[in-house]
C-alpha positions in Angstrom: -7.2 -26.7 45.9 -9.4 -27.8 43.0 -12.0 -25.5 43.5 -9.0 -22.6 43.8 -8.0 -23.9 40.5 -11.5 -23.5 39.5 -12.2 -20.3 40.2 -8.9 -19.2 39.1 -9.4 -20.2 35.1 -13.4 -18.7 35.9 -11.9 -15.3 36.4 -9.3 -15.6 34.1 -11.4 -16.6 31.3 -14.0 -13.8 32.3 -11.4 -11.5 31.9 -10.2 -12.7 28.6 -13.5 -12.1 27.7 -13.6 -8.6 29.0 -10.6 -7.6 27.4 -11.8 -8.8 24.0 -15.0 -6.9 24.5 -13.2 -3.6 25.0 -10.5 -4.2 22.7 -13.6 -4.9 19.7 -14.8 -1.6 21.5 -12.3 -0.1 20.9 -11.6 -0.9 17.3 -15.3 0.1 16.6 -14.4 3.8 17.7 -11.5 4.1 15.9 -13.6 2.5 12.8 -16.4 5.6 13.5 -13.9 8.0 14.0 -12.3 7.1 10.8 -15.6 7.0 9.0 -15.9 10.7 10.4 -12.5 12.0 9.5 -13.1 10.4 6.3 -16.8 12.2 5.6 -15.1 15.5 6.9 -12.1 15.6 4.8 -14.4 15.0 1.9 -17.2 17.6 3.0 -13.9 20.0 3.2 -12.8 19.7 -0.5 -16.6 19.6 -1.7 -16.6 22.9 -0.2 -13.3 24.2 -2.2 -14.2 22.9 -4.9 -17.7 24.8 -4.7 -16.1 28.1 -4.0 -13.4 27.6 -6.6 -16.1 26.8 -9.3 -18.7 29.6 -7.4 -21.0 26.9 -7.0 -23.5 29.4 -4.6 -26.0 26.0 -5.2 -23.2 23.7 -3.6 -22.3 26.5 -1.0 -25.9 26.9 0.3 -26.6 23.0 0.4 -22.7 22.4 2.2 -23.2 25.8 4.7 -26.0 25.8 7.7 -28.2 28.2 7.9 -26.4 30.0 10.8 -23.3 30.3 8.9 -21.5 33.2 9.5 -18.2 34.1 8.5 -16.1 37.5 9.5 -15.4 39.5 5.9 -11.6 40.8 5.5 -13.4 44.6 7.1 -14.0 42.2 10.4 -17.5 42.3 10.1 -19.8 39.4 10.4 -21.9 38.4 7.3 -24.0 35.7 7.2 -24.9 32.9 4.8 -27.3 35.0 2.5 -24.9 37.7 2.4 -21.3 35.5 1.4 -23.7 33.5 -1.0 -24.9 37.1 -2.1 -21.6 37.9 -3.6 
């Protein structure tokens, strides 16, 4: 019976630890994914702001090079070409 009892808190207290493990897991992805909404939102109002102030500098450094974009005559245009206007 002892060594039942044994086992028993063994396996509970491995599981404990488990759980805490994947709960701190857990709280560490919703930390990065925060981080990453957060460096998002802010890349997203850089970018506003750039085009509201026609920044072409900010534009070109925010924009990849294989930006494209489809104008209002539903054509494609690529980075050069937008930061051309």
């Amino acid at each position: 019976m002892r060594r039942f009892l044994q086992s028993t808190l063994l396996l509970a207290s491995a599981a404990g630890v488990v759980g805490q493990f994947s709960c701190a897991q857990t709280t560490s992805s919703a930390r990065e994914e925060d981080k990453s909404s957060e460096a998002v939102r802010r890349l997203n109002t850089e970018e506003a702001q750039a085009f509201l102030q026609k920044d072409a500098k900010a534009m070109a450094r925010l924009w990849p090079d294989d930006f494209v974009v489809t104008n209002p005559l539903n054509k494609f245009v690529n980075k050069q070409q937008v930061l051309g206007w």
